[in-house]
N, C-alpha and C positions, 0 to 999 in steps of 0.2 A: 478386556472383554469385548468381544465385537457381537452384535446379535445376529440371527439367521430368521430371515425374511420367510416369509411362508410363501409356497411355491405359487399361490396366486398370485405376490408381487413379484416374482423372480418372469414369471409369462407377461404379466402387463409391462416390466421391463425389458423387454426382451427387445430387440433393432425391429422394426417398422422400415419395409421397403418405403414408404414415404415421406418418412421424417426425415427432415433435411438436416445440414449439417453448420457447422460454424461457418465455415469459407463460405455458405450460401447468404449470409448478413453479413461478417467483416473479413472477407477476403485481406488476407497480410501479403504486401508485394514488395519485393528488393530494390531497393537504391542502388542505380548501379556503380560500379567500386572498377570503372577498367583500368583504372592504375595501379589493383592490388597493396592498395595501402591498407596496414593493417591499423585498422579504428580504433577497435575495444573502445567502442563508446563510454562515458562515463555522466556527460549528462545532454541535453537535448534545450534548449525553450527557440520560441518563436516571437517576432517583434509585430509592433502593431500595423504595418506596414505591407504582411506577408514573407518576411525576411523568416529563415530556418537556419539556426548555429548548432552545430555539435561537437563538443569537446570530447577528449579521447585520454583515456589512464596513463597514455602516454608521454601530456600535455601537448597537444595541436587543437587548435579550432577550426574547424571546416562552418566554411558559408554552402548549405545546400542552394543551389541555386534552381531557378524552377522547381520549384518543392509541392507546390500543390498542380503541376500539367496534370492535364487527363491522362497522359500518358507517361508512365512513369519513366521510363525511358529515357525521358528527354529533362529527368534530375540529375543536375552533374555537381559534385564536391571541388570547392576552391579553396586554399589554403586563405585563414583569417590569421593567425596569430601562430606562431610555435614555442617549445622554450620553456613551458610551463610543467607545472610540477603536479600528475596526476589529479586532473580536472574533474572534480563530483558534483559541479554547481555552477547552473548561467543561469543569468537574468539581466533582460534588459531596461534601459532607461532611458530615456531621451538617445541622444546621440550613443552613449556609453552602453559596453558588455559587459558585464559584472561577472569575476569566473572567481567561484572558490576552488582554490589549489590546496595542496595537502600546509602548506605553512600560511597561507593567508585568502585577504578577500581581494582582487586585483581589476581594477578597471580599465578596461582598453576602448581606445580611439581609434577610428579611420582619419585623419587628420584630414589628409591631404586625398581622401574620396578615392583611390586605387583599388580598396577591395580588400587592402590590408591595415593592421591594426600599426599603429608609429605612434602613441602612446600608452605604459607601461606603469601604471601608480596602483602603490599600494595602498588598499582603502582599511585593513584594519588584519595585526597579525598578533592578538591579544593570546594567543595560546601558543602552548609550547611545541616541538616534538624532539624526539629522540634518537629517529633511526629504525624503530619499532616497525614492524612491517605494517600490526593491525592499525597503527594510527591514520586511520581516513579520515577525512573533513565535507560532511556533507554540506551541502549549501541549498538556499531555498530561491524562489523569484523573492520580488517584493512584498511585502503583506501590506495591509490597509491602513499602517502607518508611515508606510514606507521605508519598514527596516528590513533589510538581509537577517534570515536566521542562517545558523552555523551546528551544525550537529554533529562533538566530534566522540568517535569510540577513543574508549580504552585504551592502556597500552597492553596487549594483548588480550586475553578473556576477562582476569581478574583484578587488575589491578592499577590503576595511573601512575605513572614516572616525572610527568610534566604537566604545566599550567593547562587545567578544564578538560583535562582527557577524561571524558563521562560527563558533559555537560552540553547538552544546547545553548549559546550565545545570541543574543541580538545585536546586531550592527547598525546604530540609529540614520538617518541622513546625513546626520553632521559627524559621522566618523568616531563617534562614542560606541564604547563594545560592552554591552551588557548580561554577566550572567544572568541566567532566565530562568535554566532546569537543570537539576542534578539526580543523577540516579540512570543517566545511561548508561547502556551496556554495547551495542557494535549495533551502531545504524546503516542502513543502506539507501534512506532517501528519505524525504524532509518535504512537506507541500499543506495546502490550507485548504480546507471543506469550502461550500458556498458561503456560509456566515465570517469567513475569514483565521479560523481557530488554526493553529498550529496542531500539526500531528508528524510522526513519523516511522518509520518502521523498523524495528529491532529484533535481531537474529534470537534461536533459541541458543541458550548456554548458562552460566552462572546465574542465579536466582530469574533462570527466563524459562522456564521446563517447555516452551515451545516458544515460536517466532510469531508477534503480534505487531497490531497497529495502534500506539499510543499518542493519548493526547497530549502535549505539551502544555500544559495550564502553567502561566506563569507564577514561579515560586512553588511549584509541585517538586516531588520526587518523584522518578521514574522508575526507581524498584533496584537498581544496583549499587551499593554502597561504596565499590571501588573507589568511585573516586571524591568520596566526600569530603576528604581532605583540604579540597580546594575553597572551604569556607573560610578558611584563616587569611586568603584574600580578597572577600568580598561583603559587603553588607546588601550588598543590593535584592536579597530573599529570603534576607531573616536568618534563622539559626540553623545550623545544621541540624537535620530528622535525626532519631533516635535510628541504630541499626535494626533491619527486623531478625528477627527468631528465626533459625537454622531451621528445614524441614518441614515449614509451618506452611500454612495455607493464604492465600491472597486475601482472602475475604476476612481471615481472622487478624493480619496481621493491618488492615488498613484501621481495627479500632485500637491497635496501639501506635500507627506511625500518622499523624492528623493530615500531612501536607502527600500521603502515599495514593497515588489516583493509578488505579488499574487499565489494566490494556481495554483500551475501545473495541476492540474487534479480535481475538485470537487467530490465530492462522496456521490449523494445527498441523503442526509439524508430518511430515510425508503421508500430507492426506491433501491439504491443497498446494504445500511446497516447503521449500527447506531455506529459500535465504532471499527473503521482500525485500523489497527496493526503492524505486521511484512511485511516488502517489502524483495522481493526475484527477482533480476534479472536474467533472463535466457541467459545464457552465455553457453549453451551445443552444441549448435550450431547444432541444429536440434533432439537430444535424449531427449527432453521432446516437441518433436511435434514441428508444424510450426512457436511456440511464438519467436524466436532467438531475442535475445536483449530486448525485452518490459520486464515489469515490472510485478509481483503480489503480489496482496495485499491484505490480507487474513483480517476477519470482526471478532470480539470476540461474537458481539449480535447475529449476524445471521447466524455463522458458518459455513462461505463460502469464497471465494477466487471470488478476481475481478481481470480482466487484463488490467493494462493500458497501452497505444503504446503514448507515445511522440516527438515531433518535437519543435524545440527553433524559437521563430517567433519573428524580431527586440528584439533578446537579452533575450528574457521571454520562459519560457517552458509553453507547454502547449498542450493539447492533449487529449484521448477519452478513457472512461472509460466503458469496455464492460464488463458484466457478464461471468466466466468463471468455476467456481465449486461450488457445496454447500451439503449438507446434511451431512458434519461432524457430531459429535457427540457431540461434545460441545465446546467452543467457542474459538478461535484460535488466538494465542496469538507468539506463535513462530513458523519460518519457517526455514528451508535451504535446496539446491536445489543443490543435489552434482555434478559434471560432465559428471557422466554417464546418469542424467535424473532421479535421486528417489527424490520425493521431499517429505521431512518429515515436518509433521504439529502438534502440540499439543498445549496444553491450557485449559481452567476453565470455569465455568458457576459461580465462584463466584461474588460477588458485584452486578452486573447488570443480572445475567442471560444470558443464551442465546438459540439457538432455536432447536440448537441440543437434549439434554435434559438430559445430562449424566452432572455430576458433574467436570469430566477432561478426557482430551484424549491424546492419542501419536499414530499416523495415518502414513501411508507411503504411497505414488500414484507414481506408474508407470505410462507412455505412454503405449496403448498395440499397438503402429505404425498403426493403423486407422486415418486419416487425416479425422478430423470433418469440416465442411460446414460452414464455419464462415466469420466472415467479420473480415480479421486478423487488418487490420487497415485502421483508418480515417481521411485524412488530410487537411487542413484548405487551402482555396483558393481563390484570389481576390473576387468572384461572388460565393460561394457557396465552398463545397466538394466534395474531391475527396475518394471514399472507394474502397478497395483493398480485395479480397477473398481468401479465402485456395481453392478454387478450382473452375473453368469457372461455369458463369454463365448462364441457360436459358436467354438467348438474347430480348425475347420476352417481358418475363417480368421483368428485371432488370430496359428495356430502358420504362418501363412503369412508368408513373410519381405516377399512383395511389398504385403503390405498396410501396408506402413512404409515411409517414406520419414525422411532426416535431411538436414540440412545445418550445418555448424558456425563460429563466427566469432566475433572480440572487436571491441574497437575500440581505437585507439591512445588510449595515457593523454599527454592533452599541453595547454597553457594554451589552445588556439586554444578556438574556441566550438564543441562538438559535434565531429561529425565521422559518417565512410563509416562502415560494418563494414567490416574489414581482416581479413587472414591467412584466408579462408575455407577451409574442408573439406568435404569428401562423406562422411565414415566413412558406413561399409559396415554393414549388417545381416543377417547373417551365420547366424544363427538364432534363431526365438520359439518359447522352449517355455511351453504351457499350463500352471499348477497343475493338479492332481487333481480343485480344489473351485472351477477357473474363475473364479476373480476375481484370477490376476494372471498376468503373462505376463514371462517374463522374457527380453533382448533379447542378443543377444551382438554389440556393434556396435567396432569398429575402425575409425581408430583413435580412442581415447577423448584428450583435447587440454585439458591444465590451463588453466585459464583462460577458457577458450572459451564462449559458451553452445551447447548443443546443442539446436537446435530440429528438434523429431519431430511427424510429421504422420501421424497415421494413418487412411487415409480407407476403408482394405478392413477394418475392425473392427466387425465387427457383435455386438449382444449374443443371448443365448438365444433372445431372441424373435423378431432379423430387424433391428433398430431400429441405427443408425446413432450413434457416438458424436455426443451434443449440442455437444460442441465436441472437432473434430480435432486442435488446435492443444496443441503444450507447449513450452516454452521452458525448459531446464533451464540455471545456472550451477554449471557445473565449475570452481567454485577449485580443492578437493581430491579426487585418486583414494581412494578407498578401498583401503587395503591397498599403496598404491605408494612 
């Protein structure tokens, strides 16, 4: 069920000669590629030095060199390493590059300073594989104890063949490999919020009716039973969960599975993209614009970037999923977001395509310091939400109830592949009151629907100036009410 706006929102949404456009705040600019090497990036990070590594599905690692000139131009790709076995994961460490390959976690050296890698150790290949196409190996930087995580899919949609295919791993300092999380299904990237929390991102398919951004809570289940098998080699998170109920619902089935922690953030399926990837925390602390701490999570089909802001409500994350870049050039797959604010992006249009239309790409976005018109964030309230703006609001019409619209819906949790939105709603918005100091507005909507994402569309929101929010669109998941 989709609703139909009343033609007052359909006018106040309607293009504004003056409202500017994404590329007028993060312009996306090409790395250039004059030796026609084909990338298909797979994942990206940056050292603390200003050093830029990109590995490629292919397994190569490229040192970009000049990675942050003013002029992009003047970024050239050097061969670091080759040889390796489709590369989903870098992180650096002291002298050492850390690359998860599809069989293991591998640390390479520049020994002898030339520019290229001359050692080749493997630091931990505690899981299996088969041959299976779907078995990728995502990999993480470092987390705040210093371990690699490892996030590997399935063997194919439903089911595991080999050691921890459906599990997140920890790889401690000292070369111990710890199951962590069971209950994955086909991840596409791995990374930690500003508090350090593990999350990452799983396609829609078997018990996943869309594609979301999940927390990794240690000793949790992530919702796919595939591969639960693999408790019979481990103690290290207790006992295997009970399987859930075929066709049942998320919210019903977490009061019979105790350790079943729900998707943080939904990401519903061909509305904001079809297959998330890379998460990139913004820690710049204002040099990549207003985002400081939220999350991005870049789409491989749709070659775009979404922003999500989270809040932990009795215990569970969860939070709103806004539109925030798109028209890469093909489909995005690796990200990292260095200090000063460049955030590099690349990736492939193989296997599934994607909408960019290039075969692969390696991308840089700066901020050009213009603060876009956004609704930076959206927060969950006994009676309704509260949203917060990059800049005051027209009073006028924020506190207008008609310049909101909602609609609300889950999907059924069940083994089939995907699925509809089901149980949908219309809650009502009921009343917007303005702050004092116009940058937040809070919603009085009914009724409010555990479980549900609530997607709000606000196209009568204009800010101080006349200007149109840059993106209308918020997609919030309600695991938990506040206060209820």
């Amino acid at each position: 069920m989709r609703f139909l706006l009343p033609s007052l929102l359909f006018a106040a949404a309607a293009a504004h000669a003056a409202d500017p456009t994404e590329s007028d705040y993060y312009p996306i600019q090409n790395i250039p590629n004059p030796a026609n090497l084909v990338l298909e990036t797979g994942a990206i990070t940056h050292t603390p030095d200003g050093r830029v590594f990109a590995a490629t599905r292919r397994g190569d690692v490229f040192q970009i060199l000049n990675p942050l000139a003013p002029d992009i131009a003047q970024a050239k790709l050097s061969l670091f390493a080759s040889g390796l076995h489709e590369c989903l994961g870098l992180a650096w460490k002291k002298d050492s590059l850390y690359v998860t390959q599809r069989p293991e976690v591998t640390r390479l050296v520049d020994e002898d300073g030339d520019g290229r890698a001359d050692l080749f150790e493997t630091v931990s290949d505690a899981w299996g594989i088969s041959g299976d196409y779907h078995e990728y190996a995502f990999g993480s930087e470092f987390d705040r104890d210093g371990n690699l995580w490892v996030a590997l899919c399935l063997t194919g949609s439903f089911g595991s063949s080999v050691d921890y295919r459906g599990w997140a791993l920890r790889v401690t300092p000292e070369g111990k490999t710890l199951p962590t999380v069971c209950g994955v299904r086909s991840p596409g990237g791995i990374g930690f919020n500003a508090v350090g929390d593990a999350f990452y991102t799983d396609n829609q398919g078997p018990w996943n009716g869309s594609s979301s951004l999940k927390w990794l809570k240690p000793g949790s289940f992530a919702g796919h039973p595939g591969g639960n098998d693999w408790f019979k080699l481990t103690q290290e998170i207790g006992p295997r969960p009970p399987d859930p109920h075929d066709n049942s619902r998320m919210v019903t089935e977490r009061q019979r599975v105790p350790t079943l922690v729900p998707p943080a953030a939904m990401l519903p399926h061909a509305r904001v993209g079809q297959s998330p990837t890379a998460i990139e925390c913004d820690t710049t602390r204002g040099k990549f614009g207003p985002f400081h701490n939220q999350l991005f999570v870049s789409d491989q089909c749709y070659s775009n970037i979404t922003r999500v802001s989270l809040e932990m409500v009795n215990g569970v994350y969860q939070g709103v999923a806004i539109p925030f870049l798109e028209n890469f050039t093909s489909g995005i797959i690796g990200m990292t977001l260095t200090p000063d604010g460049h955030l590099f992006a690349g990736g492939s249009d193989r296997g599934w395509g994607s909408r960019g239309g290039k075969p692969y790409n390696l991308d840089r976005v700066a901020w050009t310091g213009k603060t876009p018109f956004e609704i930076l964030d959206m927060k969950a309230a006994p009676d309704g939400f509260t949203l917060h703006f990059t800049a005051p609001v027209n009073p006028a019409a924020a506190s207008n109830p008609a310049s909101y619209a909602m609609e609300a819906w889950t999907w059924a949790y069940r083994a089939e592949y995907g699925g509809p939105e089901v149980d949908q709603l219309r809650p009502a918005i009921t009343a917007a009151q303005v702050s004092p100091d116009r940058l937040s507005v809070k919603l009085r909507v009914a009724p409010l629907t555990k479980g549900h994402v609530h997607y709000l569309k606000s196209p009568g929101v204009l800010s101080g100036d006349g200007l149109h929010l840059l993106h209308q669109d918020a997609y919030y998941t309600l695991n938990e009410i506040p206060g209820a």
